[in-house]
PDB file of N, CA, C and O in Angstrom:
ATOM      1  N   UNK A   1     -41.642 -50.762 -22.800  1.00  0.00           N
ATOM      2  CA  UNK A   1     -40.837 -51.645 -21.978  1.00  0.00           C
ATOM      3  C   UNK A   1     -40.533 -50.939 -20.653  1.00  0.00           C
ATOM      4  O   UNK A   1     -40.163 -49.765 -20.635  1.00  0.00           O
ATOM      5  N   UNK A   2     -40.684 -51.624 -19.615  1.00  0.00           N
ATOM      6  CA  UNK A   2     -40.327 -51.132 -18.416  1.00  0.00           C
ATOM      7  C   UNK A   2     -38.360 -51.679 -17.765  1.00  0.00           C
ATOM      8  O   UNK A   2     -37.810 -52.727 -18.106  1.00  0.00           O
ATOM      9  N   UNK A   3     -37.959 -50.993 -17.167  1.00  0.00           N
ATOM     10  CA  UNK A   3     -36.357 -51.385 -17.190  1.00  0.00           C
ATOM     11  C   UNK A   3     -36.141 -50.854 -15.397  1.00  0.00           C
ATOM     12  O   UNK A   3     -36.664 -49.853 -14.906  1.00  0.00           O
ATOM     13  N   UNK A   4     -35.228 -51.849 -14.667  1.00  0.00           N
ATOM     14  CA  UNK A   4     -35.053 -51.437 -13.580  1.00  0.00           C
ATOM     15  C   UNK A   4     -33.801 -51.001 -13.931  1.00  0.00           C
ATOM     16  O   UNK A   4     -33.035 -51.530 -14.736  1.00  0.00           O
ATOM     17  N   UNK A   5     -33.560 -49.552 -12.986  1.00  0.00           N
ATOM     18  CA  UNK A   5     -31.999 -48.587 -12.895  1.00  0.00           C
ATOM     19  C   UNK A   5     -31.652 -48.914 -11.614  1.00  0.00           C
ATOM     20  O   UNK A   5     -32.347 -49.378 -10.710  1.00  0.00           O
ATOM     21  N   UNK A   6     -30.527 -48.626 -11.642  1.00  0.00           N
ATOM     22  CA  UNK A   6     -29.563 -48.453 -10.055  1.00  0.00           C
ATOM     23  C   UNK A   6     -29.454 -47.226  -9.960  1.00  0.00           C
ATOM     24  O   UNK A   6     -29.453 -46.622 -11.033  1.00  0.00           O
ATOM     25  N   UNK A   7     -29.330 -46.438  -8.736  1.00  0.00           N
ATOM     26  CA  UNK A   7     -29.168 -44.977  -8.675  1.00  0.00           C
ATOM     27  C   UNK A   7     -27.694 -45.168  -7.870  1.00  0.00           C
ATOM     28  O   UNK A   7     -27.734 -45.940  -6.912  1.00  0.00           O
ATOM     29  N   UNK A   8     -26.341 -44.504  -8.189  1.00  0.00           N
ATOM     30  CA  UNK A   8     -25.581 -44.501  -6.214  1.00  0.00           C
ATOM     31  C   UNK A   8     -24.561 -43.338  -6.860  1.00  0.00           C
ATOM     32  O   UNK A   8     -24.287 -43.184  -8.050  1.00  0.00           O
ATOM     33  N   UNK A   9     -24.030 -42.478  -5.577  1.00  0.00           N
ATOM     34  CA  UNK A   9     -23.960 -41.351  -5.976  1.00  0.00           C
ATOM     35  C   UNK A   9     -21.807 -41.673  -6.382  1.00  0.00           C
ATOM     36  O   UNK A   9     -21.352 -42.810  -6.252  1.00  0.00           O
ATOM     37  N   UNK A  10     -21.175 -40.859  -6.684  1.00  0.00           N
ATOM     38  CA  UNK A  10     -19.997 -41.019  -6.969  1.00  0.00           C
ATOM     39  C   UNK A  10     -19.552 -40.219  -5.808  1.00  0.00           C
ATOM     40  O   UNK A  10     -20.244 -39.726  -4.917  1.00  0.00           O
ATOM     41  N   UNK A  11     -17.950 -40.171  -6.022  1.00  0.00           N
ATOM     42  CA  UNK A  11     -17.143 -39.537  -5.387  1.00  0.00           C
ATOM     43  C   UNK A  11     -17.026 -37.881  -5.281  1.00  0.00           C
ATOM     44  O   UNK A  11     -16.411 -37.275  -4.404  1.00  0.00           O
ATOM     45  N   UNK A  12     -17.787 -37.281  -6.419  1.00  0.00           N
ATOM     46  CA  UNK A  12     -17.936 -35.819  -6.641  1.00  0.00           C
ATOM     47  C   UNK A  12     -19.557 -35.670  -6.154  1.00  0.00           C
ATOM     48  O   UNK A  12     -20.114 -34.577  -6.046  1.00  0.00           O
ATOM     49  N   UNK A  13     -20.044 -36.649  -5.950  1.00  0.00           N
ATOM     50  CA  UNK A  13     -21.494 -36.165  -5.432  1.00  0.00           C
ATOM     51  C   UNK A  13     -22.536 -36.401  -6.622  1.00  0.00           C
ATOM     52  O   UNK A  13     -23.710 -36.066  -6.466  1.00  0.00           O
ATOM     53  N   UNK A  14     -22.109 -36.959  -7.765  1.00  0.00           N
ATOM     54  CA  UNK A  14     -22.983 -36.694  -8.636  1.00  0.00           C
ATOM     55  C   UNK A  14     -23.794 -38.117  -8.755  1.00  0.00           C
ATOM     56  O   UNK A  14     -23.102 -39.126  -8.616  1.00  0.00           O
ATOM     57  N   UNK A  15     -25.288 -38.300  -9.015  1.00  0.00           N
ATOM     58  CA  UNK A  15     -25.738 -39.653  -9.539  1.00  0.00           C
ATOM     59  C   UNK A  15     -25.698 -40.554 -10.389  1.00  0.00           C
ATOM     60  O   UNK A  15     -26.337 -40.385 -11.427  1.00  0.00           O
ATOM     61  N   UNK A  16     -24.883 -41.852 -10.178  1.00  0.00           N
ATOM     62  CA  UNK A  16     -24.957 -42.661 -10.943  1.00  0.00           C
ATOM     63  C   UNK A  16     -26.255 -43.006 -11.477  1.00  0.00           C
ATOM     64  O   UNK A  16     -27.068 -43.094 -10.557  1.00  0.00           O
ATOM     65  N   UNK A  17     -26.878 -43.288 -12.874  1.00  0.00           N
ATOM     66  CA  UNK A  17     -28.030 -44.707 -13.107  1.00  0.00           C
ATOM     67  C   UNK A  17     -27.097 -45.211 -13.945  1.00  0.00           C
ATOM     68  O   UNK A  17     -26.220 -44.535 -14.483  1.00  0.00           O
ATOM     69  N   UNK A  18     -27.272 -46.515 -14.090  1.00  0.00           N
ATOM     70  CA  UNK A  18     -27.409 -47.799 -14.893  1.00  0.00           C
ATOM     71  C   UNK A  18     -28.679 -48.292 -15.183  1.00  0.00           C
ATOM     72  O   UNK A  18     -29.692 -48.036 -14.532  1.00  0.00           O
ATOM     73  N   UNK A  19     -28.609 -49.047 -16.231  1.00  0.00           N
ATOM     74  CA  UNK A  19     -29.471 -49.968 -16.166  1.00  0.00           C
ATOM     75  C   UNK A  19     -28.985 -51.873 -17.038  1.00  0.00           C
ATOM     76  O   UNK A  19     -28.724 -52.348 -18.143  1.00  0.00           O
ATOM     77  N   UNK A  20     -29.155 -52.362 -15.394  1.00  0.00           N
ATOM     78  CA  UNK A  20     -28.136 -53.284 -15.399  1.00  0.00           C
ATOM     79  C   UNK A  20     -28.259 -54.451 -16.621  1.00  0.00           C
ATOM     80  O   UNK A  20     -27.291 -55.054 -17.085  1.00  0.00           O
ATOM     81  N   UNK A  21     -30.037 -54.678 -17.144  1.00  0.00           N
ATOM     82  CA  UNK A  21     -30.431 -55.295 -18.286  1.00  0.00           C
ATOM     83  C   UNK A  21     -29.752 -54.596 -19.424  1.00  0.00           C
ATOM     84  O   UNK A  21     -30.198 -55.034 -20.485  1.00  0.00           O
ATOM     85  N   UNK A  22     -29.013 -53.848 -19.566  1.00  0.00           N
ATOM     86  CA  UNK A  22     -28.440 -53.037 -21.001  1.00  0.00           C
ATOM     87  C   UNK A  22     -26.844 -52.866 -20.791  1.00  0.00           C
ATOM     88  O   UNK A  22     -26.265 -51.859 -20.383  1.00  0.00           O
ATOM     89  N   UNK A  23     -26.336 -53.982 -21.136  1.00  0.00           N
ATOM     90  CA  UNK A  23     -24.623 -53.796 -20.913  1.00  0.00           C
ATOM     91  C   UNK A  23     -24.459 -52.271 -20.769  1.00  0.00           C
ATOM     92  O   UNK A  23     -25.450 -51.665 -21.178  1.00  0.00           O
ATOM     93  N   UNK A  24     -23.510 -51.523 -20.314  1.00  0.00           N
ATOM     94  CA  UNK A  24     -23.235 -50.478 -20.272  1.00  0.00           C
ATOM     95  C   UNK A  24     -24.049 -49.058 -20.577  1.00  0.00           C
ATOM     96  O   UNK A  24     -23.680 -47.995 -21.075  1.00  0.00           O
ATOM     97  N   UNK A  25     -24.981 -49.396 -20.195  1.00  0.00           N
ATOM     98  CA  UNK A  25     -26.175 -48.462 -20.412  1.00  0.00           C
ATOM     99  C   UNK A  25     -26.123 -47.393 -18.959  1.00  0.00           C
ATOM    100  O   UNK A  25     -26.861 -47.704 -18.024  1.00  0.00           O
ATOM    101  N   UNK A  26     -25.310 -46.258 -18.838  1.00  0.00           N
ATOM    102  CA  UNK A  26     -25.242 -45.358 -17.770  1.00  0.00           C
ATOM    103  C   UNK A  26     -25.501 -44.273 -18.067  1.00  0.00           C
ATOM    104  O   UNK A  26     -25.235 -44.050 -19.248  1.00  0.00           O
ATOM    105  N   UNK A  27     -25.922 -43.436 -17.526  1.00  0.00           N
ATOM    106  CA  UNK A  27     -26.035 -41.838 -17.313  1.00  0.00           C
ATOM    107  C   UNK A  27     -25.640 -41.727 -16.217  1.00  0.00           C
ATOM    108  O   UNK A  27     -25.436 -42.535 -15.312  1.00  0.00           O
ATOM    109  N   UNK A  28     -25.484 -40.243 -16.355  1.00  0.00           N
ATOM    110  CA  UNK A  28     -25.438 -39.478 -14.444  1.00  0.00           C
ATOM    111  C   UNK A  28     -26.279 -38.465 -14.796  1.00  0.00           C
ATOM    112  O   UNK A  28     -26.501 -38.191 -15.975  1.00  0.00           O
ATOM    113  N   UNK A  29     -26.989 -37.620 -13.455  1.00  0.00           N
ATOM    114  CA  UNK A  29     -27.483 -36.160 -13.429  1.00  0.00           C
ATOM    115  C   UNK A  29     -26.775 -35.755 -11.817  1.00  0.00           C
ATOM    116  O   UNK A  29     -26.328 -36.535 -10.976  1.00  0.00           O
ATOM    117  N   UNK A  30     -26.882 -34.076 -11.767  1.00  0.00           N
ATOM    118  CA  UNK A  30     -26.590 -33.788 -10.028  1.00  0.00           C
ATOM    119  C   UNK A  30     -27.799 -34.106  -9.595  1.00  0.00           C
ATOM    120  O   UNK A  30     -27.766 -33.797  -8.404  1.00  0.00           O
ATOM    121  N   UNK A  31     -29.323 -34.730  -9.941  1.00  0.00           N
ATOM    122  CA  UNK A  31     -29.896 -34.666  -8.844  1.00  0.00           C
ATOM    123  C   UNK A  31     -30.468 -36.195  -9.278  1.00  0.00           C
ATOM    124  O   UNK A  31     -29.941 -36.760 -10.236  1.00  0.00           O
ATOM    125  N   UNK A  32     -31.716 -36.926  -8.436  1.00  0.00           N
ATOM    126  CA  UNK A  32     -32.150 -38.274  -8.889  1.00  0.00           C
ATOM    127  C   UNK A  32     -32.651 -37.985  -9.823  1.00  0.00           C
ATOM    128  O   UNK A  32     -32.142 -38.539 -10.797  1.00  0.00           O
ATOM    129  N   UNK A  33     -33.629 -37.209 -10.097  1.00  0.00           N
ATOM    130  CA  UNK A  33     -34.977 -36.715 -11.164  1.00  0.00           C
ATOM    131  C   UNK A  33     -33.925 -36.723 -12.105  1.00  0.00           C
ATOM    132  O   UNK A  33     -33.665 -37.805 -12.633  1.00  0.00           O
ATOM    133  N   UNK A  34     -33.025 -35.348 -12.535  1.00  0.00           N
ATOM    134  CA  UNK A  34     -31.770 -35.502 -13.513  1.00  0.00           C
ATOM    135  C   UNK A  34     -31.056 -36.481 -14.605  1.00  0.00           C
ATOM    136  O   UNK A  34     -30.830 -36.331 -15.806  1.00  0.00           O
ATOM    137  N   UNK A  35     -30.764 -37.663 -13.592  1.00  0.00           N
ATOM    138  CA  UNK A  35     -30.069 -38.776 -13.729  1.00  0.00           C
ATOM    139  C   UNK A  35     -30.904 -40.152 -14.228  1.00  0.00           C
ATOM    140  O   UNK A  35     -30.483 -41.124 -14.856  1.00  0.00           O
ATOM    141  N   UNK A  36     -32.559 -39.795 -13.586  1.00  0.00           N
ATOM    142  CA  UNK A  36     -33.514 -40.895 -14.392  1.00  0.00           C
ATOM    143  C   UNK A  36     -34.123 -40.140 -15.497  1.00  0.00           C
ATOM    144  O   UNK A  36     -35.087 -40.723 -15.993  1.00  0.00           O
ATOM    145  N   UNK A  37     -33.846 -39.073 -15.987  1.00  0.00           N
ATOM    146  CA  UNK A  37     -34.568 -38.046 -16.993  1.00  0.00           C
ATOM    147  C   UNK A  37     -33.156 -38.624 -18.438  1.00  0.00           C
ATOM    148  O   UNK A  37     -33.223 -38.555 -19.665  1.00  0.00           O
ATOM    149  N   UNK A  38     -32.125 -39.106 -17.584  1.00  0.00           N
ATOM    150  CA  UNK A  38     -30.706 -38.660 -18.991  1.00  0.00           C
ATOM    151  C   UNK A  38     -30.514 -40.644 -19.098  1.00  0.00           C
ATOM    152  O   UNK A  38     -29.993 -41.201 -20.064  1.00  0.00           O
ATOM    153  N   UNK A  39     -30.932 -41.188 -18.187  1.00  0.00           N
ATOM    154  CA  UNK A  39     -31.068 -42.759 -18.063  1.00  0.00           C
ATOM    155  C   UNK A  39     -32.020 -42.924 -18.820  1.00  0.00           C
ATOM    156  O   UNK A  39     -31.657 -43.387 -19.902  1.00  0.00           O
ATOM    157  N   UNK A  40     -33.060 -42.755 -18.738  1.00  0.00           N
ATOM    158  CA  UNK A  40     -34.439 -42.955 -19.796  1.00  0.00           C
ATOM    159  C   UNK A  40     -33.466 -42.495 -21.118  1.00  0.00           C
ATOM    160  O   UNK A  40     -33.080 -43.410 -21.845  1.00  0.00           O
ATOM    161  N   UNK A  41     -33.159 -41.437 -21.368  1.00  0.00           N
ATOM    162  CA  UNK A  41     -32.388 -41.670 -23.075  1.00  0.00           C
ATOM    163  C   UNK A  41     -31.620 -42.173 -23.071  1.00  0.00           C
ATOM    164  O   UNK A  41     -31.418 -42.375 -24.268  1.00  0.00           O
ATOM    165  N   UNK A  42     -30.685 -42.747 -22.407  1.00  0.00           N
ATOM    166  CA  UNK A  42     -29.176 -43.775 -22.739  1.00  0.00           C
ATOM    167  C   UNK A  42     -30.201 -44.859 -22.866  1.00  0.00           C
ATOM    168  O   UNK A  42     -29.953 -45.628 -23.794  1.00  0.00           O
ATOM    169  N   UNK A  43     -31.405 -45.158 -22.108  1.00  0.00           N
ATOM    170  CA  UNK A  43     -31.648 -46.365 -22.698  1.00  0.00           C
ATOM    171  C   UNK A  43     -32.607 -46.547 -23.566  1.00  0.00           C
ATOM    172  O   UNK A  43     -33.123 -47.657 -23.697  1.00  0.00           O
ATOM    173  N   UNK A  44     -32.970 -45.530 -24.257  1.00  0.00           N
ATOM    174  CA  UNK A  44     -33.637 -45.176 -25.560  1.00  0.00           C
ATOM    175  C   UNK A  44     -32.428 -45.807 -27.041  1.00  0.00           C
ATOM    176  O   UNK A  44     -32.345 -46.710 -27.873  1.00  0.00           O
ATOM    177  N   UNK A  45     -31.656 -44.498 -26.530  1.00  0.00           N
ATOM    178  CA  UNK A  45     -30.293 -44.386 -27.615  1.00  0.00           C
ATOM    179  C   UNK A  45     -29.475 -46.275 -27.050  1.00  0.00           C
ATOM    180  O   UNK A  45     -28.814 -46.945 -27.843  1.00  0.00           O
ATOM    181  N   UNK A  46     -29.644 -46.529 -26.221  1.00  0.00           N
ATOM    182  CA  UNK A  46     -28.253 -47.968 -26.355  1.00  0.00           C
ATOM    183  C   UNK A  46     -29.356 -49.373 -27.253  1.00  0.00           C
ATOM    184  O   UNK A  46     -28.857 -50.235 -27.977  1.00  0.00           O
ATOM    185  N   UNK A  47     -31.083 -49.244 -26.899  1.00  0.00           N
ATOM    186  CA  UNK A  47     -31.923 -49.988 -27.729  1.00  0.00           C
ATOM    187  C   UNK A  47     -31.879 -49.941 -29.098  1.00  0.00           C
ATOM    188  O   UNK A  47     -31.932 -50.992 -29.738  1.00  0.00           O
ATOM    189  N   UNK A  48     -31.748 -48.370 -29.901  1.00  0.00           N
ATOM    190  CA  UNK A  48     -31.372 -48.623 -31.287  1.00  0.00           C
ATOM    191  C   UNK A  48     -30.360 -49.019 -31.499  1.00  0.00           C
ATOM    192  O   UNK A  48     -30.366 -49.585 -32.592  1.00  0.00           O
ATOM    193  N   UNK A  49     -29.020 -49.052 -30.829  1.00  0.00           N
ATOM    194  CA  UNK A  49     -27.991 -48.898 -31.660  1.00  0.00           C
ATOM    195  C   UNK A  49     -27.932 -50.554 -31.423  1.00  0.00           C
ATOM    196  O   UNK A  49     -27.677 -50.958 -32.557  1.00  0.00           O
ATOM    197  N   UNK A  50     -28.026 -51.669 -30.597  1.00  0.00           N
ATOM    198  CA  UNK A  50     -28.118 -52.454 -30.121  1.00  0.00           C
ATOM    199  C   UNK A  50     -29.126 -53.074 -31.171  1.00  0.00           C
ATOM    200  O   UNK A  50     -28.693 -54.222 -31.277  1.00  0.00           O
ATOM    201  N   UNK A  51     -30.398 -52.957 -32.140  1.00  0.00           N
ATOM    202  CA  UNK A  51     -31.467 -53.512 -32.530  1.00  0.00           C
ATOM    203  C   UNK A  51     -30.478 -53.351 -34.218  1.00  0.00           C
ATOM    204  O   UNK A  51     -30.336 -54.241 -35.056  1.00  0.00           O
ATOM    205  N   UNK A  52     -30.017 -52.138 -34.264  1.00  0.00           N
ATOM    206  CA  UNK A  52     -29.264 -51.798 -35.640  1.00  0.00           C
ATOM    207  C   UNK A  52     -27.940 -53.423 -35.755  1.00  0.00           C
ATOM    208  O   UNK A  52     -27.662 -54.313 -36.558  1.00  0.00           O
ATOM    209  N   UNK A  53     -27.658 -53.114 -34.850  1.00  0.00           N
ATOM    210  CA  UNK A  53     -26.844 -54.055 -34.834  1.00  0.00           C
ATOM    211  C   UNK A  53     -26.807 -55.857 -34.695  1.00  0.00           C
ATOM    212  O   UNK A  53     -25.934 -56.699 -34.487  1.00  0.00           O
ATOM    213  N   UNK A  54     -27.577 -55.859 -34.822  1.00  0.00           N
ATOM    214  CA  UNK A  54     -28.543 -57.458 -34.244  1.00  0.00           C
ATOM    215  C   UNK A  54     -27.765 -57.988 -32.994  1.00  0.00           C
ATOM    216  O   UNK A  54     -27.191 -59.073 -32.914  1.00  0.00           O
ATOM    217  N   UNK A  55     -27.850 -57.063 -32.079  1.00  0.00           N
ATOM    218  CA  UNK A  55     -27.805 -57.662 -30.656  1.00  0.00           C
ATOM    219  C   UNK A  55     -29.262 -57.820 -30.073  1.00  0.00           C
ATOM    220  O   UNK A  55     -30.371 -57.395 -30.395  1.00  0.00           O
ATOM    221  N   UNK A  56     -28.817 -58.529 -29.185  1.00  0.00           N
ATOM    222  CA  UNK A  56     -29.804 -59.183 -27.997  1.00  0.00           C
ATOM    223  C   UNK A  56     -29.976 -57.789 -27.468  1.00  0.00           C
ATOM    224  O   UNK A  56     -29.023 -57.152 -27.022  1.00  0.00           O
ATOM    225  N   UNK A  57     -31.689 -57.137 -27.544  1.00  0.00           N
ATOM    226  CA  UNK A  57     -31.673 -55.834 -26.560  1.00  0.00           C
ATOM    227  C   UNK A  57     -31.631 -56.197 -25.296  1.00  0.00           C
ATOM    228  O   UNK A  57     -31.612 -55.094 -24.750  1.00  0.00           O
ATOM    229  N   UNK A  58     -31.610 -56.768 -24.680  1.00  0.00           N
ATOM    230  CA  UNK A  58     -31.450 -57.031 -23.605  1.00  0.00           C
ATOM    231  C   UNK A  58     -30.829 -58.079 -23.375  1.00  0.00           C
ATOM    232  O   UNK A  58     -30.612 -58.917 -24.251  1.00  0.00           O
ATOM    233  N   UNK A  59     -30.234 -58.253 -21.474  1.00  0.00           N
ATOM    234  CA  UNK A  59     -29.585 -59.724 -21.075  1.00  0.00           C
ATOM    235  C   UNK A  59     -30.285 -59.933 -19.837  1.00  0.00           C
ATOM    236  O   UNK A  59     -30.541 -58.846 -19.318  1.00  0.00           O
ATOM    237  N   UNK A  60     -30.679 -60.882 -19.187  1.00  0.00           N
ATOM    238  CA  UNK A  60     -31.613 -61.539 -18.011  1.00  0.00           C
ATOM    239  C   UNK A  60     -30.728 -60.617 -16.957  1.00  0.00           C
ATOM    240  O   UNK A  60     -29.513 -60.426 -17.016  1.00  0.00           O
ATOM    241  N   UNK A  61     -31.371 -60.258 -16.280  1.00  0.00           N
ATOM    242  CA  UNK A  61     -30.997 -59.653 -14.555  1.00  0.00           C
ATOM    243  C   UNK A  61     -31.895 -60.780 -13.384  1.00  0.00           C
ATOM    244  O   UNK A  61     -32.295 -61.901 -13.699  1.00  0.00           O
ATOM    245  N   UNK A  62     -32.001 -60.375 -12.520  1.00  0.00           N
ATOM    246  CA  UNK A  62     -32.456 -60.807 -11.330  1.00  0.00           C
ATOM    247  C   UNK A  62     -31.880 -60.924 -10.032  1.00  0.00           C
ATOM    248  O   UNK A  62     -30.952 -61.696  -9.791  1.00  0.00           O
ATOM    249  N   UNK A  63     -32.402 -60.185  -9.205  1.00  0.00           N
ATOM    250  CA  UNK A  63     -31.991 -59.653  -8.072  1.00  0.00           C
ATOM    251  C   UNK A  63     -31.962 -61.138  -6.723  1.00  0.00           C
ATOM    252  O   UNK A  63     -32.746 -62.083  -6.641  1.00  0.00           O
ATOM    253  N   UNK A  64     -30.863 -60.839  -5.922  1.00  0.00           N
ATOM    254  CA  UNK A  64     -30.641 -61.931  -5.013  1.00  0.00           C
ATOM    255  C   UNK A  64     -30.402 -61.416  -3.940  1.00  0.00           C
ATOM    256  O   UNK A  64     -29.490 -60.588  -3.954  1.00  0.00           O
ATOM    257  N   UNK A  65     -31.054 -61.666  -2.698  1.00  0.00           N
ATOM    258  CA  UNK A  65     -30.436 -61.377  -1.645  1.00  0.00           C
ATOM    259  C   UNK A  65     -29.219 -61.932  -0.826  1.00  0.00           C
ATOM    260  O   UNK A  65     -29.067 -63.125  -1.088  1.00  0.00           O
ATOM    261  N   UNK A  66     -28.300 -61.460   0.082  1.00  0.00           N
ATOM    262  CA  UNK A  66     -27.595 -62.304   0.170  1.00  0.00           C
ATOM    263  C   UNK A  66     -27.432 -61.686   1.818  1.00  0.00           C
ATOM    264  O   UNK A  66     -27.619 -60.537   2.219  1.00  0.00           O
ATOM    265  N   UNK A  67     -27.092 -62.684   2.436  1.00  0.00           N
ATOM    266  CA  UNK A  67     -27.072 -62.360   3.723  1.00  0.00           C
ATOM    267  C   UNK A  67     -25.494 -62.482   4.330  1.00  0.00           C
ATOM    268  O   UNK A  67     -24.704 -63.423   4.260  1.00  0.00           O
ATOM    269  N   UNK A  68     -25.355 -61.105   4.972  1.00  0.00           N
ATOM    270  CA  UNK A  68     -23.926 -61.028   5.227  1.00  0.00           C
ATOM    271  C   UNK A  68     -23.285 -60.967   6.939  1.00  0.00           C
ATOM    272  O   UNK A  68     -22.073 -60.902   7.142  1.00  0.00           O
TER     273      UNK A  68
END
């Protein structure tokens, strides 16, 4: 399965990911590589526990532009 992340950094400098198809599916690392290395297992680890549980592995995303 392929999964789009968000990267954005916090207030201490460190990287957020999400991944916005997986309710609460976050990591951080200090660097990008880091943070998509510890994101790839949160969303390893949130798919079992989520499949154990008979949830929906996933929920629809889709990106919108919006003009401001």
């Amino acid at each position: 399965m392929k999964f789009v992340i968000t990267l954005s950094r916090d207030e201490d400098g460190m990287v957020i990911a999400e991944c916005p198809a997986i309710p609460g599916c976050v990591s951080q690392g200090r660097t990008e590589a880091e943070a998509e290395a510890n994101v790839r297992e949160a969303i390893q680890a949130c798919l079992e526990v989520r499949a154990e549980q008979g949830m929906p592995l996933t929920v629809s995303t889709r990106q919108v532009e919006v003009a401001i």
